[in-house]
Structures are given as C-alpha cells and as structure tokens.
N, C-alpha and C positions, 0 to 999 in steps of 0.2 A: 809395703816394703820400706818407705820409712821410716816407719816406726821402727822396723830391726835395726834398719842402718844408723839411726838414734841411738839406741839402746847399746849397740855395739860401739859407737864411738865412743859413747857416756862411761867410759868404763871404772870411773871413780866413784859413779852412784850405785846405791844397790836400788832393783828394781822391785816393785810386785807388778805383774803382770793380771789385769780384768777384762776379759775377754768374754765377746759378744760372739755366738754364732748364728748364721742368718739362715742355713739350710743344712739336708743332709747331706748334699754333696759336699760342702765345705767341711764338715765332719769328718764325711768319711776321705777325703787328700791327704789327710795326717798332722803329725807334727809336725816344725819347725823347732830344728837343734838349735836350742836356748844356751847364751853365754853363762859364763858361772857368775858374773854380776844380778840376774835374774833369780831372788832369792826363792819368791814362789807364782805360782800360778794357779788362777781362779778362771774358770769360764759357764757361760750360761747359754743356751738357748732364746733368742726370742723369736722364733718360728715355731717354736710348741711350747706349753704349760701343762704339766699336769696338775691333774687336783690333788689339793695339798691338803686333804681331808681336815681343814679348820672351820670348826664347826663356830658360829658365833651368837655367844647371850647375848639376850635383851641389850643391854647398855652397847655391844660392841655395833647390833646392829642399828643403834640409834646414831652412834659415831658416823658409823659409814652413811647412811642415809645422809647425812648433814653435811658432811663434805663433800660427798660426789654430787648432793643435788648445786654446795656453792661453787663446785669447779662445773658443772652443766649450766648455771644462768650468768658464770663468766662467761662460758664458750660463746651465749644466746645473746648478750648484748654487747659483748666487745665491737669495738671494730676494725677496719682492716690495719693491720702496723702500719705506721706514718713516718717518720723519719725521726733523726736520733732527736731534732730539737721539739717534741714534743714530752711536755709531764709525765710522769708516772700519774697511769688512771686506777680509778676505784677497780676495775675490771681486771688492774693487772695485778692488786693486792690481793682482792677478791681469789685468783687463780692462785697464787705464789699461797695463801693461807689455806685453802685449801689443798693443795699437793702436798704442804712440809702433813696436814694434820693425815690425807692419809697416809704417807712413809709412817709416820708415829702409829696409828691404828696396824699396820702392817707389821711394824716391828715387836708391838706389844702380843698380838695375837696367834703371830709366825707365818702373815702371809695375805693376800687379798683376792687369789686365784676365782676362786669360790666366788666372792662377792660380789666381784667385778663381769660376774658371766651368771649372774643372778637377773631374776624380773626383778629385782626390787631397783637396781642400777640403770633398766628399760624404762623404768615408771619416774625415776626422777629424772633421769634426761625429757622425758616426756613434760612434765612440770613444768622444768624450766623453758621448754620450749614455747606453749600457751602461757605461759604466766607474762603479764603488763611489763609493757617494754622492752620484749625477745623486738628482735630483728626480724623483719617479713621473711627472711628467707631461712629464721629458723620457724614460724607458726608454720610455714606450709610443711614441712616434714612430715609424713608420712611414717605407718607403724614399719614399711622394710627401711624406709630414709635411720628412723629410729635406731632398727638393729642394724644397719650396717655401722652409725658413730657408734654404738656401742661395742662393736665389736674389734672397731678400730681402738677404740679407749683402751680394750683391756689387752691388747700386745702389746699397746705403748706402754700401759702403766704395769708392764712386768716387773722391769728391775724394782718396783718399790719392793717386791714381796721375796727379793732376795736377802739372802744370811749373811749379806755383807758389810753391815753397817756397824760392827763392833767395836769394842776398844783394840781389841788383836788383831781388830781388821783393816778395814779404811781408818776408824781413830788411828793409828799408830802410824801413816804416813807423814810426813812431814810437806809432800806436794801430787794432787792431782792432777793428771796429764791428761784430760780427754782428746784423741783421735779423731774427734768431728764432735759436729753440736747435733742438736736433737736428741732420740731418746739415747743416742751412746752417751751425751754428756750426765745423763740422770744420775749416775751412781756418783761422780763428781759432786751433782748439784746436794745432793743428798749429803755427804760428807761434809761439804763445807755447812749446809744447817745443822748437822748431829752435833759434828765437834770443831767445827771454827778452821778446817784443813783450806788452804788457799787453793783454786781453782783454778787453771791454764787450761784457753781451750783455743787449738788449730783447726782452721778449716781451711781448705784447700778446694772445696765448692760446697758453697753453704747451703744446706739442708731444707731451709723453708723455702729456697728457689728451685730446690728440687722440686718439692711438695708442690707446689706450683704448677712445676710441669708435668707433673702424673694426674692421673684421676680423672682424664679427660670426656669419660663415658659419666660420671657419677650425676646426680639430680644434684640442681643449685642449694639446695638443703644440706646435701652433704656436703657436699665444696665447701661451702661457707662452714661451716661446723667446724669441718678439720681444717682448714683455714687457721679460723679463733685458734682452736687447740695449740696448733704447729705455730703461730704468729705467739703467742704468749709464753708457749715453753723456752723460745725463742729471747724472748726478754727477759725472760726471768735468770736462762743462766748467760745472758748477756751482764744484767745487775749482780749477778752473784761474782763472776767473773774476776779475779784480779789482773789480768790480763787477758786478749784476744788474739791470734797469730791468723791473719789470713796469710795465706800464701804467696798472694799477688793482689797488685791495684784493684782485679777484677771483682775478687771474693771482696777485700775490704769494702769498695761501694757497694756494694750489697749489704754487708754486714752495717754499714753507718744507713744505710736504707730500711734495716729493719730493727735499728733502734739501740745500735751499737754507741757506746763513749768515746770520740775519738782518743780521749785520754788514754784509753785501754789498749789503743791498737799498738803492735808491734809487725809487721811485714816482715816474715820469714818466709826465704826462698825454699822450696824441697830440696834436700841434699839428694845429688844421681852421683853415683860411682862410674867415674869417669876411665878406671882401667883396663874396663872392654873395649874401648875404644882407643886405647893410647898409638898402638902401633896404626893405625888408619889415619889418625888425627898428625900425626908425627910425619906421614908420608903423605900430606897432604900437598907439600910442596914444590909436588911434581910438576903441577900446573904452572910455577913460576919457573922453575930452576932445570929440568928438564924436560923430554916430551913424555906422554902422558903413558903409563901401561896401562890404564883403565879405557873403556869406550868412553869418549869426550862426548859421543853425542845419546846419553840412555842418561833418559829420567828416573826419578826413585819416588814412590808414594808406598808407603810402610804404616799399616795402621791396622783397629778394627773393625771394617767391611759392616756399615751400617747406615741410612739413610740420612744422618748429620753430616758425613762426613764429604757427600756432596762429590762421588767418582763418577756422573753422570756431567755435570760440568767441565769433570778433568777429561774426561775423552773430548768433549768437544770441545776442548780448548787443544786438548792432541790432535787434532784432526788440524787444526788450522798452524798448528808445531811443524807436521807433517807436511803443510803442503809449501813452508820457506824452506827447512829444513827435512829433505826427503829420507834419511838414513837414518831419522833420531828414533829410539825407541823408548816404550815405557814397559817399567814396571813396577806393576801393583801386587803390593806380600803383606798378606793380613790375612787371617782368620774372620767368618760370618760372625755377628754378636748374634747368636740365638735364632729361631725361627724368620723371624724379620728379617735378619741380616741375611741368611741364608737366599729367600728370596729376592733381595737387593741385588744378591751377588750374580743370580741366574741372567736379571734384568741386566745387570754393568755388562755382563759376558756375551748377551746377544745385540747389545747395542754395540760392542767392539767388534761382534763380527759383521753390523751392517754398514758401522764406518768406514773398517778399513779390512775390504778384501783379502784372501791372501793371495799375495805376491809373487809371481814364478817370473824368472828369466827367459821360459820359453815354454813350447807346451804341454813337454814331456818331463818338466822340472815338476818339485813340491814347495809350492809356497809356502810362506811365515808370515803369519800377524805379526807387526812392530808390538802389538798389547799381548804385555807374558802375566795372567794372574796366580800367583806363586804362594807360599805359607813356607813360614818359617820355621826349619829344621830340610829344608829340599837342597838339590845340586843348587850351589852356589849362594843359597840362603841360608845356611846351617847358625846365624845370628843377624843381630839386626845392624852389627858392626861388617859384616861381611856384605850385608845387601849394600851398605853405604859404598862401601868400597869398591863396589862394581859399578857406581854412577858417578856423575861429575853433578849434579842438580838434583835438589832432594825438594816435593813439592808437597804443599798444604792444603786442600781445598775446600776445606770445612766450615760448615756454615753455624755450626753449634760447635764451640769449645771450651773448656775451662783452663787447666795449664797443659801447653802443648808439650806433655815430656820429648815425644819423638821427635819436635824441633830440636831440644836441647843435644840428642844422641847425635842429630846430625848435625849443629854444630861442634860438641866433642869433635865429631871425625875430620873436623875442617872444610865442610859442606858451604858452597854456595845456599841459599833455600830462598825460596817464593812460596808466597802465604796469603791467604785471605787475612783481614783485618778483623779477626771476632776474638772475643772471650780476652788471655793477656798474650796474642801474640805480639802485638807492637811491644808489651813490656818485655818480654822475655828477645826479640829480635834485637830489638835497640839501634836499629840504621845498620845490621851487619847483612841485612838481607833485604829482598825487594817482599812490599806487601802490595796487595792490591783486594778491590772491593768484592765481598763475597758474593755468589752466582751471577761473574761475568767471567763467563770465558775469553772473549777474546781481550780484554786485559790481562790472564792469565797467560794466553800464549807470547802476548807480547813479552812478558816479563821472562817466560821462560825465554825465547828467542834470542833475547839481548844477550843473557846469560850464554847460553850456546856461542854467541858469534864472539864472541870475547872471554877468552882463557885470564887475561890478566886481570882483569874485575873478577873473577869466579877466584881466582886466588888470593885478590886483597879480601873479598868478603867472606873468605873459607879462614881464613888466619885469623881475623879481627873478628867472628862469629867462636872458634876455639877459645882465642882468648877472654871470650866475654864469659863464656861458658866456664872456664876454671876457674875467674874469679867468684861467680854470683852464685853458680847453680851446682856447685862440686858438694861432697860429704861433707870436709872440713869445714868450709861454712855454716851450714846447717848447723854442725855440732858444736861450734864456738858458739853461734848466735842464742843456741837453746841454752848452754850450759851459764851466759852471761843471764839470761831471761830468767832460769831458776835461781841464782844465788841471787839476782834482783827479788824476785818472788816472795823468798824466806827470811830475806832481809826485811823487809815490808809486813813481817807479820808476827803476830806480838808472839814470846817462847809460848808453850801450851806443855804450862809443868804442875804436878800436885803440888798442895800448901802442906811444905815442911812442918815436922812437926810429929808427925804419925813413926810407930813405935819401927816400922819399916823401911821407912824412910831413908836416902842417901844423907852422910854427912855433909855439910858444907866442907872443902877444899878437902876431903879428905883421900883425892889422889891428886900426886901431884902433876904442875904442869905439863913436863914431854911424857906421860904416859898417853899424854892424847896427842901427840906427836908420831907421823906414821913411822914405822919401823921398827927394826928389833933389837928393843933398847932393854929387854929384858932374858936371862936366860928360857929357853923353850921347857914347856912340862909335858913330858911322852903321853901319849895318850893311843886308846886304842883303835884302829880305823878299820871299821867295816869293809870284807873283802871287795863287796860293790862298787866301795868309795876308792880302791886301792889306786887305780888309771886315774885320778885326777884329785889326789890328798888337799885336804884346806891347808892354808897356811896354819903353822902351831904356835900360836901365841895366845898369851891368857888374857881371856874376857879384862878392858877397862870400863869403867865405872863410866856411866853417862856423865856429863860434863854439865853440872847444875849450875841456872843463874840465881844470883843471889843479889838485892839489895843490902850494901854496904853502909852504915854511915855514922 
C-alpha cells in the first residue's frame, strides 16, 4: 500500500509500473484502479515459468555452462556477509560477472527458462561444489541437497529471462524504484547494467534477514548455498544501488550488517493515511477535558493472530491486569496468519477460557469472559479506527517485529500504547508510550496498570503520540521525502542522450524555452478521442520536443 500511496502523491511523475506476482490467489483478488499518472503496466509471475521453447546451439550452450558453473563456485566459496567495512571479494566479482553475463545470454537468446531447469545446470552446481576450495559445507551436498539449490536458482533467476530490458522498456526510464531488495530488486539491477538507469531501492524488512529466518528444516548444504546466493545478490544491488531507503533504524542496521555504504542510506518513514482516523484522534481529548464516553478500563490488542506476536504473554499479563483492576477488559481483533495461526488462535482461546472463568453475579445469571476475540468488519469492530475508539489503552506484545504499523494507527487515534521493546518500536514510540522487555508479563501488567489508574498521563501520552505520528509517519512525509530523494537521484546522473549528429536527430535549441514550460502556452489542435477514452479525455496540447543538453563553447 505504499507504493499506491507513492505513486498517488507523486502526481507530477509519470509512472511505469513492474510488477511481481507471488501466487494465484494474488492474481486472481484483481486489479487495483491505477491513477492516470500511471502511464503503463508490466507484470510477471515468479511462482510459475513456462517453457519458453528456446532451444540453444553449441556456442549458447557453452555461454550458459560458463557462467552458471562461475555464479555456482561463487555460491561454494563465498562466505558469510560480514559487515559494510569489509572489501569487495573476488567471490563478489566473481558472482556480479556472472549474473550481468547470464541477463546478456538471456536477452540474446529470448530467455533461460529451459537452461536453468536443465541437467547440464545440476552438473555444474555439482562441480563447483567438489572442486578445491568449496566450503565443507558445500562438498557435503548431496544429489537432492543439489536439486533443491537448483531449483531454488531457477525461480530466482526468472526475471533474467524477462522481455523487459529494452530501449522502450526499462532503457527509457529515467529512475528505478524497487519495492524491496532481493529478487524484486533484479530487474532494477538489470537496468542499471543494460543502460546506466540509477537504482533506488527501499526496504522496509530486509530480505536476506528474512532468508535467514526461513528454511529452518533444510540440510546445512542448502542453508549455506542459498545463504551465498541471497548474501551476494544482496551486495551486489547494494553496489549497484544509488541510494538505499530502509524504513527505520531497524532495517538500516541490518542493511549496514550486510554490506550496505552508509553513504547510501537515506531513512525513510512509510507514509500511513492518517484520515481514518482523524475524527478518533480529534476526540481523543476526552480523557483531559471531559468524562470519558469510551470504557476507561478495555484494553486493545489489534493485529495478525500468529505466534510472533506473543497473545499467550498478553493473557497472562491480563490475568495479573485483572486481579488490581477487576472490571478491565480485553480485546483481541485479528485474523489467524494461515494454518499456524489458526492453531495459535484455538491455543490463545482455551487458555482465556482457563484463566479467566466466566463471571455471573449469581447462579441463575450468564457469565462473560473479560477476553472478547473479535476480526474486523464485526459489531463494533467494523475498522481498526473504530476498535481504537472503544479503548482507552492500545497494547503490543510481540516478540518478533519489523515496523509496527498498528502502533502508528493507534497513535493517529490519540492512544495511550504499551509495547515490547523489539524490531523499531522504541523508534516509532519515541517516549509517547510506555515500552517494556519482550516475554515479561508481569512488567506488562504493570505498565498497563499505571496507565489505567491515571487518565491524565493516558492523555499527555495519547496527544504527544498523535502528534508525533502526523509529523513523521503521515503520506505527506513520505511523499516530500521521496520526491526530494528522486530529483537528488537524477541530479547525480550523467544525461543518457544519443550523439547528435544522425540524419534524425533533434535540432539543437530548436524549441524554444516556455514550450517546456507547464501550461497552455499554445493554442489546442482538436484531435479525435476514442469513445473509451471519452470519461477521462488527456489534456489537448501538442507533443514538445525533448529538451536536449548541449555542450556550448
């Protein structure tokens, strides 16, 4: 969502749009209504390939041999990414010379599909794995160790064998925007070797720390393999890179941990759209200036229901919430992440019903669990601006995080919040909220307690948490900061124009100055507009001439 909200502010650039998709279900959710700044749109698959029936002679197949087997005995002797203040190694050359020579084999050919899911691709990873000087833990791989990196190589190295690297394609940008590093960044990386295009790439949770944390069943053969692989694509479009945008302090130490240029860093906040929340955040002032229409004593935990996020903590730090404060209630509103989650969520539900009994005033009453677990779109949760608004204390208890958007929404609302201290909640808090250490409950209840017993601190830190929030972590931020970060960019890189001269050729000065001046400085020539285009006509002004540099002298 970003990236729309990007693209939507940006509305003085025109876009193209390259898009990755990961599965069919992402397919098949649909489109997203593109602004008219969005000139075109390109998307690919990398959860399927078909064969691209490129069949390759002698020479093509001696190419591919030679470079897959030198990006296989970089993967086998690299080693692990070390920090930014180490050299560029042989291994990382080695890798980066290999990748640019297969894009070239790929583009020359129309594709690598085929080659890459070949035994000849099996037999060189194989090589490089026994040949003098692999890494122990790439000899021991084994022929399934084998085909699984193989198999992993060839979904990575899809985008090489896309139709995108042309002059009408990526050549004819003036700046690439990758949306994360890794294999999203490749057709970037790609662009900027083809034709010299400048590279911008955000991360908002960096890619090889993912990698990291997946794969946790794999043989040491594998790990280590795709490791190399992920640690060196890693650096290479870290070097290619004219810039880096982590999101937050959290991303960049990672990013400067796996071999980033401090030079390059720029810290850019994600822009959140603060207007779902405006009317909650506005009335937040209840707590100082009158009495409260919200329940003062109902927690808020709002999230996606997954074992990171640590709601086995939160009860038992409810439980101990409960026995100072006996009328406080919680509520948990999130959706299960996937089969895991699903199960977590049974787990949270039967441990809420062995904490806390339900409640009757007598014996012929119906009790109520204080713990209501809810999803969003129900009575009273119909938004996440709405759940806020029904609490006075919005809680975090996660022990794995990257950037905690839901803090941010509940600061928008003018939320007191308490938080574990992981991933950038300290950056994104900044003293407007109480933190405390991850899987301790009973500091947990404490903090939430305080907060309960005092309205007038739940008020300074709901106002001073709003305001921190519309200055840092609003759209317009975001969209200043990027829009300064691109004309920096383009400023920094040399024009990329043909050598005048050719029978084709634009004249020197031969339009003049305010025709490249915006507006309509000229009369309009009627022109005919397809019924299609009728709801939403272009403006009618006539094509000006590119604006050529010229040495003068």
């Amino acid at each position: 969502m970003w990236c729309d909200r990007l693209v939507r502010g940006l509305d003085i650039h025109e876009f193209d749009v390259y898009a990755f998709s990961t599965g069919q279900a992402q397919e098949d959710a649909g489109w997203v209504e593109l602004p008219p700044q969005v000139a075109r749109v390109r998307t690919a698959p990398l959860w399927t390939a078909e064969e691209d029936g490129v069949v390759h002679g002698r020479r093509a197949r001696r190419r591919f041999t030679e470079h897959y087997g030198d990006l296989a005995a970089a993967l086998c002797t690299a080693a692990e990414p070390g920090t930014a203040a180490e050299p560029r190694t042989a291994e990382a050359d080695r890798f980066a010379n290999a990748l640019h020579g297969l894009a070239e084999l790929a583009r020359d050919e129309g594709g690598l599909v085929a080659a890459l899911r070949s035994e000849r691709a099996v037999r060189a990873l194989e090589r490089a794995c026994r040949a003098p000087g692999a890494r122990r833990t790439a000899r021991d791989a084994r022929v399934p160790d084998l085909l699984a990196v193989a198999d992993h190589l060839e979904r990575a190295l899809r985008p090489l064998s896309l139709d995108w690297y042309e002059e009408d394609g990526l050549g004819a940008v003036d700046l690439c925007h990758a949306a994360s590093g890794g294999v999203a960044a490749l057709p970037g990386l790609l662009a900027h070797h083809f034709f010299g295009v400048p590279l911008l790439v955000t991360e908002y949770g960096v890619r090889l720390r993912t990698h990291y944390l997946t794969r946790p069943d794999a043989s040491p053969a594998v790990r280590s393999l795709l490791a190399a692989f992920h640690g060196l694509l890693t650096a290479e479009t870290y070097r290619a890179a004219s810039f880096l945008v982590p999101g937050n302090a959290h991303a960049r130490r990672w990013q400067e941990r796996c071999g980033a240029d401090r030079a390059k860093l720029r810290t850019i906040h994600p822009g959140m759209d603060a207007t779902p929340f405006a009317h909650v955040g506005e009335d937040a002032g209840g707590d100082r200036d009158k009495p409260e229409q919200r329940d003062p004593r109902t927690l808020v935990w709002i999230g996606r229901v997954e074992p990171a996020k640590d709601l086995v903590s939160l009860l038992h730090a409810f439980a101990e919430v409960r026995a100072a404060e006996p009328g406080t209630r919680l509520r948990i509103v999130g959706r299960p992440s996937g089969p895991e989650g699903e199960a977590y969520l049974g787990h949270c539900r039967a441990l809420a019903a062995q904490l806390f009994p339900d409640e009757a005033d007598g014996p012929h009453a119906v009790g109520q669990n204080p713990v209501s677990f809810e999803q969003l779109g129900g009575p009273g949760a119909e938004s996440t601006a709405d759940v806020h608004a029904g609490g006075t204390v919005t809680v975090l208890s996660s022990v794995v995080e990257g950037f905690p958007a839901g803090l941010i929404e509940a600061m928008f609302c003018g939320r007191a919040t308490v938080s574990t201290d992981v991933g950038a909640v300290v950056e994104v808090i900044g003293g407007t909220g109480l933190v405390v250490p991850p899987r301790n409950p009973r500091a947990l209840a404490e903090a939430c307690v305080s907060l309960l017993r005092d309205p007038e601190r739940r008020a300074r830190l709901g106002a001073a948490a709003r305001a921190r929030a519309l200055e840092l972590f609003s759209v317009e931020q975001n969209v200043v900061a990027f829009h300064s970060l691109y004309l920096e960019t383009v400023a920094r890189t040399p024009v990329r124009r043909p050598v005048l001269g050719g029978a084709g050729d634009p004249l020197p000065f031969a339009a003049p100055a305010e025709a490249h001046v915006p507006g309509h400085w000229t009369e309009p020539t009627p022109r005919a507009v397809p019924t299609w285009a009728a709801e939403t006509p272009e403006p009618l002004m006539e094509p000006v001439a590119e604006p050529v540099t010229e040495t003068v002298r």
